[in-house]
C-alpha positions in Angstrom: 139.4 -98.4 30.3 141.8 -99.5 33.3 138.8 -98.4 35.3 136.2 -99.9 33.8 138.1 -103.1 33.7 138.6 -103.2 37.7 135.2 -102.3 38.4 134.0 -105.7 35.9 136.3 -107.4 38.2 135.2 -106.6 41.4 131.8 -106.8 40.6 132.4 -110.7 39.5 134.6 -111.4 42.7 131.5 -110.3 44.7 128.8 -112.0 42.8 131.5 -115.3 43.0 132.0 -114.7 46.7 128.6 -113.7 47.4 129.5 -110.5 49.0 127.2 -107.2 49.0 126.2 -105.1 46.2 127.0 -102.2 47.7 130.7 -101.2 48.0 132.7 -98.2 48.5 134.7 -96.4 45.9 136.4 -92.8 46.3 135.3 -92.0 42.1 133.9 -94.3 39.2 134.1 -93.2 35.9 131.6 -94.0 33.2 132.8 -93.9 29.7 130.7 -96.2 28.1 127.0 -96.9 27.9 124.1 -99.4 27.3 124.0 -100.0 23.5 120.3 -99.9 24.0 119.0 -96.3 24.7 116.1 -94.9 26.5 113.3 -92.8 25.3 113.8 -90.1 23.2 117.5 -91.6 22.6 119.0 -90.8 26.2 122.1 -93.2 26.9 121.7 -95.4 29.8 124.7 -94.5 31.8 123.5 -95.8 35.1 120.8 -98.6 35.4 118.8 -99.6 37.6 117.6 -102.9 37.1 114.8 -105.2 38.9 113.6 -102.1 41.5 110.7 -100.2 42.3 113.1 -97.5 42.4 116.9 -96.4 42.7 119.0 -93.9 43.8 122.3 -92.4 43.6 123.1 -91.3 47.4 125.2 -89.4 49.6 126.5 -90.4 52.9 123.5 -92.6 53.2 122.1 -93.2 57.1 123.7 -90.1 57.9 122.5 -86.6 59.4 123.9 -85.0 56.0 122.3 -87.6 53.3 121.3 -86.2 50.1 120.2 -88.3 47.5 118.9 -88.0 43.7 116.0 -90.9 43.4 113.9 -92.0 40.6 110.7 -94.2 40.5 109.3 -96.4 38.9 105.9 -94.1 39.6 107.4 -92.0 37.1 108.8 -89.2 39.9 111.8 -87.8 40.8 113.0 -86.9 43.9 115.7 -84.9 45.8 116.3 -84.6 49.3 117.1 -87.2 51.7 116.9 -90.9 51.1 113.4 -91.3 53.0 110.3 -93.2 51.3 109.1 -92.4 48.2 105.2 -92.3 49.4 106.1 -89.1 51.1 106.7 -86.7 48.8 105.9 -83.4 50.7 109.1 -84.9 52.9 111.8 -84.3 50.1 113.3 -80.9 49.3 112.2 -81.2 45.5 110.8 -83.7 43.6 109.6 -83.9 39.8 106.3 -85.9 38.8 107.2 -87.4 35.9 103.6 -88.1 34.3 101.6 -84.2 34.4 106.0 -82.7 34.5 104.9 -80.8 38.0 108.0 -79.7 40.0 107.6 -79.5 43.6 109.8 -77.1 45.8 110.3 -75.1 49.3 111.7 -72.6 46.6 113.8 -71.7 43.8 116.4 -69.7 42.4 117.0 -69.2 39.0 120.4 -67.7 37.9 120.4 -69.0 33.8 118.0 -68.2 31.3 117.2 -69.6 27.6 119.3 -68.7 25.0 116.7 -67.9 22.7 115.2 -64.5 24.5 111.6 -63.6 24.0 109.9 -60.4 22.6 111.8 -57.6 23.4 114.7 -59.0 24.2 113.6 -60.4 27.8 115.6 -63.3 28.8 113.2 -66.6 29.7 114.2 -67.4 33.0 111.2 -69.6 33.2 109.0 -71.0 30.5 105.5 -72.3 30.6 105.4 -74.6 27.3 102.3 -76.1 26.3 98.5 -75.1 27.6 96.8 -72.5 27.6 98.2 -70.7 30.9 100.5 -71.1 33.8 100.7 -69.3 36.8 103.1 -69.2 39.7 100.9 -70.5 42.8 101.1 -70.2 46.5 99.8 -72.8 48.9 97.5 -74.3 45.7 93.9 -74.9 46.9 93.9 -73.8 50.5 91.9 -71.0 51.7 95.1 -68.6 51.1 95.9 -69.8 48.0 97.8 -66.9 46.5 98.8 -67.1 42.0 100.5 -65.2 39.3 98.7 -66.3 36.2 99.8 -65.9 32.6 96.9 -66.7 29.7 96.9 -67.4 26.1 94.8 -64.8 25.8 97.4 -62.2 26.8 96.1 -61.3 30.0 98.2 -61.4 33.6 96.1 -62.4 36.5 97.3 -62.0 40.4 95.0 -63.5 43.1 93.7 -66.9 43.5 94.2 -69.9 41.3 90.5 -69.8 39.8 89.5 -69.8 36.1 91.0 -66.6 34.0 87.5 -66.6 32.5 86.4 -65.1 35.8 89.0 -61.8 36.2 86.8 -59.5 38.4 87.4 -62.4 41.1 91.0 -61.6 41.1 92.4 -59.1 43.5 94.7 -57.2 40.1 94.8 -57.8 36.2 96.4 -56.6 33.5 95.3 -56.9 29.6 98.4 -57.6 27.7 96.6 -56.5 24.7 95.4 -53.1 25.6 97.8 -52.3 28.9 94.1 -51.9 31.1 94.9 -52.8 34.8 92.3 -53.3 37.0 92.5 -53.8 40.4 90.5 -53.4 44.1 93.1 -50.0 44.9 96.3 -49.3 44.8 99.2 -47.6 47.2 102.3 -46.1 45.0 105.2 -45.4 47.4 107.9 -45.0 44.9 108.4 -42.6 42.0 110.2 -41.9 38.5 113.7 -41.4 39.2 113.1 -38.9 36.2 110.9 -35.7 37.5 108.3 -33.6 35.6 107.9 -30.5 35.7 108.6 -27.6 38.5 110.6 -30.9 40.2 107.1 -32.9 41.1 107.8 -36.8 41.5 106.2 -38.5 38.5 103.9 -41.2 41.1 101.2 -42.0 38.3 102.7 -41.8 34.3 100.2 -41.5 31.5 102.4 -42.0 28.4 101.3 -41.8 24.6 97.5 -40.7 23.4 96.2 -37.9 23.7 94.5 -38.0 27.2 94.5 -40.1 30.5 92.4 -40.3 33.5 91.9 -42.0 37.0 87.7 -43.0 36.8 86.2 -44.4 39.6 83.1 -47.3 38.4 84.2 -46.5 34.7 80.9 -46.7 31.8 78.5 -46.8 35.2 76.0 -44.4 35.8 78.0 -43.3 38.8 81.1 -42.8 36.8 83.3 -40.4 38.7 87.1 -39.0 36.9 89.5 -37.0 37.3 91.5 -36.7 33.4 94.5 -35.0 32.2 94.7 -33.9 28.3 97.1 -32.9 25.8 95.8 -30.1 25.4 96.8 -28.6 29.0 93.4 -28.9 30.8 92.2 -30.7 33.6 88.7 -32.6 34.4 86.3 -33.5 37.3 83.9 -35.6 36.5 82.6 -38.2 33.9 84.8 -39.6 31.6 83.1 -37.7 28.3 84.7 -36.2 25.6 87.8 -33.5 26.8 86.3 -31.7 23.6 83.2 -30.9 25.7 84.8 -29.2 28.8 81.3 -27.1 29.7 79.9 -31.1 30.4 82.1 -31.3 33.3 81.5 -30.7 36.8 84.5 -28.5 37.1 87.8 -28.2 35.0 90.5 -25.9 34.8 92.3 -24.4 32.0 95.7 -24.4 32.5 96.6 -22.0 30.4 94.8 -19.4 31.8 94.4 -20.3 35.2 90.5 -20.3 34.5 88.2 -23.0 36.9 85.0 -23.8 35.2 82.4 -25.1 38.2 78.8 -26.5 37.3 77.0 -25.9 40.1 77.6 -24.4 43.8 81.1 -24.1 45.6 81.2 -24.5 48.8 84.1 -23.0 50.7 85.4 -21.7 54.2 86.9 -18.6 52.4 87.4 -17.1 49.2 90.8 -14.8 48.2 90.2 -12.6 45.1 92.8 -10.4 43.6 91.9 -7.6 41.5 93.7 -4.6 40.1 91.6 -1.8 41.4 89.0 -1.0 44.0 86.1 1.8 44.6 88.6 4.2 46.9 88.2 6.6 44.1 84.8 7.5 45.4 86.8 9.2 48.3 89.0 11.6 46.0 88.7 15.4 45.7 86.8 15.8 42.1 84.6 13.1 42.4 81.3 14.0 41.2 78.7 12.0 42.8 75.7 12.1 41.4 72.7 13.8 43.2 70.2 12.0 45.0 67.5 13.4 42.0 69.6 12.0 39.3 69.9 8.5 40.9 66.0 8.5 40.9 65.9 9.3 37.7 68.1 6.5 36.5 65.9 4.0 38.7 62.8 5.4 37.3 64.1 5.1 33.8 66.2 1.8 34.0 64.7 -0.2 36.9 68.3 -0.7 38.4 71.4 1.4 39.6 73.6 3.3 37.3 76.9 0.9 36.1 75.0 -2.0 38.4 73.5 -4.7 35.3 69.8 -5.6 35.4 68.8 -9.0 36.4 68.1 -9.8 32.5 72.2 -9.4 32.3 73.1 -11.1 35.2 70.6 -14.3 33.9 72.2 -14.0 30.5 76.0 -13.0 31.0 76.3 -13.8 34.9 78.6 -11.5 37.2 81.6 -11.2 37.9 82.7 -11.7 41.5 85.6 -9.3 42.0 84.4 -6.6 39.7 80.7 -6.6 41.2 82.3 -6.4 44.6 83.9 -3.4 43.8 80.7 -1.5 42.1 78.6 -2.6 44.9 81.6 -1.0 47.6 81.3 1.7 45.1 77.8 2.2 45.5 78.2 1.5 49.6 81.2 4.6 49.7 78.4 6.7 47.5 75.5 6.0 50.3 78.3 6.8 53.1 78.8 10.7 51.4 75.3 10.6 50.8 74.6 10.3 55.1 77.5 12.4 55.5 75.8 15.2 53.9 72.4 14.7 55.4 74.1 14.6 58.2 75.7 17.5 57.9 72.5 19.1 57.0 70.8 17.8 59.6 73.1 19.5 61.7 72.9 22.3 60.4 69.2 22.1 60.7 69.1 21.7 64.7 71.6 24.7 64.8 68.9 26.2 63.1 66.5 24.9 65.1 68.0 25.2 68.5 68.8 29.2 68.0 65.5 29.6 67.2 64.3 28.2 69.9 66.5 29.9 72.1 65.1 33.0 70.7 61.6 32.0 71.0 62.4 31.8 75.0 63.9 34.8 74.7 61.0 36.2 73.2 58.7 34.5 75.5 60.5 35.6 78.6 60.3 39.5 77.0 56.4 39.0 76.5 56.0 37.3 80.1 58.0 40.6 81.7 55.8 43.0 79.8 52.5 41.3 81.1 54.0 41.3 84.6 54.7 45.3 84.1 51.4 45.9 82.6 49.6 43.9 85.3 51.6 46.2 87.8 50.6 49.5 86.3 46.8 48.6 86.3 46.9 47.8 89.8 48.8 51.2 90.2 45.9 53.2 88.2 43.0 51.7 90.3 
């Protein structure tokens, strides 16, 4: 009350004397207030009376001013105690008519005390409208925005109308948890990993079923899914209840990869648990050459080899028909090994008789020589 009393004093001595305004004071205490208030009931603590504006400043024409101003345009400034009709020149400042708040940036360390679903403290709230958004150099050319919507949606992108959300570069459906974006690059992983120690990059959590699909419900529609029930899917995004409408899928379970239509590859590995050496072993009885055209007359095909009727109905295969075809390749090369051998046999055949022909023919050409001789002798 002391206080209050001096500062009445002072303030008469100067309007007596004619003296400044402005004087200097280390503190001033405020303990009462204008019995009229302002709106909404405020107290006037401080007025300022008979101004465009006013201001409550800190060494003031120095390097280091910082001042709090209010005017009567209905803004707010802080910053340094330069004109009002340069807003862009203060550090902050409030317009007091739409409530914008103007900033180089800002940190928030409180929160409301009333939380939000979930339990998610509101460090900022946008009360009132039907969105806000967080915005980046507003309507230039690199205007960058985080929107929020009424409608439950999150845009990121530029500032344009959340009726428009395929011209945003990313959003998300609050209601459904659909993001959609141009691409995006994961660097990071669960802290948690799945199975065999593989860093969870991509989570699909609750349902049944997930998928990556590239131009989803277009005729173009290209997937890749994952389902509950252990199987994987290339292709469309159809029903995981119709596997055989996929390009390709793989059962998990059994290791089985269904493919509709030609694989292309640089090589092929197949492991199987026996092979056609058997053909080699003592006791094998291969059939004779009589009885394998028999079975061709009768059958149309090899013996153990199906017809082309099976191999349209039931397909092939590949590991075991490579092993009846070597089968059938080892039978040809015992087959030329004996005709071989019996051709060989043959010349040997062949040659001595030949060589006995000459002999013959050299025993013939002696005798006519001998004869000759004799006649000559006789005449």
């Amino acid at each position: 009350m002391k206080t209050t009393m001096k500062i009445a004093v002072i303030a008469m001595m100067g309007m007596s004397f004619g003296i400044s305004a402005q004087e200097n004071f280390s503190s001033i205490n405020l303990s009462g207030n204008n019995p009229i208030s302002s709106v909404n009931g405020f107290y006037n603590k401080i007025q300022f009376t008979d101004r465009s504006h006013g201001a409550l400043v800190f060494n003031p024409g120095k390097s280091n001013e910082l001042m709090f101003g209010l005017h009567s345009n209905g803004n707010f400034y802080w910053g340094t105690g330069q004109s009002a009709s340069r807003p862009n020149f203060y550090s902050m400042y409030l317009n007091g008519n739409n409530g914008e708040l103007t900033t180089n940036s800002i940190k928030i360390k409180g929160s409301n005390s009333i939380s939000s679903v979930n339990g998610f403290l509101n460090k900022m709230e946008f009360i009132g409208g039907s969105h806000g958004a967080l915005v980046f150099n507003p309507g230039k050319s690199n205007e960058l925005m985080f929107g929020l919507h009424s409608n439950g949606n999150f845009y990121w992108g530029t500032g344009q109308s959340a009726s428009r959300p395929n011209y945003y570069s990313m959003y998300l459906n609050g209601n459904n948890g659909e993001l959609t974006t141009n691409s995006i690059k994961i660097k990071g992983s669960n802290s948690i990993s799945s199975v065999n120690g593989f860093l969870n990059k991509i989570e699909f959590i609750g349902g049944s079923h997930g998928a990556l699909v590239f131009n989803p419900g277009k005729s173009n529609e290209l997937m890749f899914g994952l389902h509950s029930n252990g199987n994987f899917y290339w292709g469309t995004g159809q029903s995981a209840s119709k596997p055989n409408f996929y390009p390709m899928y793989l059962n998990s379970t059994t290791g089985n990869l269904g493919i509709r239509g030609k694989l292309t590859a640089s090589e092929v590995k197949i492991k199987l648990g026996g092979w056609a050496d058997f053909v080699f072993y003592e006791g094998y009885k291969l059939p004779t050459l009589k009885e394998v055209e028999r079975h061709i007359k009768e059958k149309g095909h090899l013996k153990n080899i199906p017809s082309a009727k099976e191999v349209e109905k039931n397909g092939i295969f590949l590991g075991e028909m490579d092993a009846k075809l070597l089968q059938k390749i080892e039978e040809l090369t015992l087959y030329t090994i004996e005709q071989e051998k019996k051709l060989k046999s043959q010349k040997d055949k062949f040659d001595k008789q030949q060589k006995e022909i000459e002999n013959q023919r050299g025993k013939i050409e002696r005798l006519e020589s001998l004869v000759e001789k004799l006649l000559k002798d006789k005449n």
